[in-house]
Steps between C-alpha positions, in 0.01 A plus 500: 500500500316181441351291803749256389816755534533540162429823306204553299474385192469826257268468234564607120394833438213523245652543125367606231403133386149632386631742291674222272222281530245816378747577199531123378172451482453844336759380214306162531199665421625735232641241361193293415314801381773520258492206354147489538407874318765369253295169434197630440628802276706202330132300459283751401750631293538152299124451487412882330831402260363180419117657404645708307706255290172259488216730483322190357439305839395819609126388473515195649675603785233770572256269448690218774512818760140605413353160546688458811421853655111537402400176466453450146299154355646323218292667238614811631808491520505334157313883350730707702784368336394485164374860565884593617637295204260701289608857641893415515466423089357849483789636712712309287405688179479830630888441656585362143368800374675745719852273545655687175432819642633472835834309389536805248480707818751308706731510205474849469559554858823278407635697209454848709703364810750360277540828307602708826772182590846420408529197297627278846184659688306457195553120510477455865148692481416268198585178675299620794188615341471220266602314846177655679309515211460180451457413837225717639323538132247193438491339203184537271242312677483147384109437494356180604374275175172576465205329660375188306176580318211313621407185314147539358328182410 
C-alpha cells in the first residue's frame, strides 16, 4: 500500500508498441523506394525512348553535357559538335543502308511464328509484334542538315 492508504498504482506492462512503430516505418520506407525505383526507371526510361525517336539532338546534347563536364570553350564546343553532327550523318547512311535488311529479318521472324499459330494466335502475335516492333525498333536515323559551308570571300 501507498503512504497515503491507497494501493499502488500498477503500471502498464510494456507492449509491443515498438514493434508497430518498426513495421510502419518499414512500409514507410518501402514505400518511397517504390515510388522512387519506379521514378527513375519511369525517367530514364522516357529519356533513352525519346533519343531514340530524335537521334538528331543527339549532338547537341552531348555537346551541352561535354561542355559542362570537361570544361569546354566556345570554340570547342562549337568543333565537337559539328564533329558529332558529322559522325551521326555517317551513322545515318550506314543504318539506311542496313534498315532493309534488318526489317526483312524481323518480317521473316513474323511469317515463321505465324506459320506454327492458329489464325486467333496468329493475329494476337501479329498485333503484338508489330506492337513491339515499332516500339523498341528506331526509326532510320534522321541526320542533322548539314553544316553550312564556309563563306569564302
Amino acid at each position: 500500500m501507498a503512504s497515503n492508504g491507497q494501493p499502488p498504482a500498477t503500471l502498464p506492462k510494456p507492449g509491443r508498441h515498438w514493434l508497430v512503430s518498426f513495421i510502419f516505418a518499414l512500409l514507410i520506407f518501402g514505400g518511397g523506394f517504390l515510388v522512387g525505383g519506379a521514378a527513375t526507371i519511369g525517367v530514364i526510361h522516357r529519356h533513352m525512348m525519346d533519343s531514340q525517336r530524335h537521334p538528331e539532338k543527339m549532338p547537341e546534347r552531348i555537346t551541352k553535357h561535354l561542355k559542362r563536364r570537361l570544361r569546354l570553350s566556345d570554340t570547342q564546343a562549337q568543333s565537337v559538335q559539328q564533329i558529332l553532327e558529322k559522325h551521326q550523318r555517317n551513322l545515318s547512311n550506314i543504318f539506311q543502308e542496313v534498315k532493309p535488311r534488318i526489317d526483312a529479318e524481323f518480317e521473316e521472324t513474323r511469317k515463321d511464328v505465324d506459320s506454327v499459330l492458329n489464325p486467333d494466335q496468329a493475329k494476337k502475335w501479329d498485333e503484338r509484334f508489330k506492337y513491339f516492333h515499332d516500339k523498341w525498333t528506331p526509326p532510320i536515323l534522321k541526320a542533322p542538315a548539314p553544316a553550312p559551308e564556309p563563306k569564302t570571300p
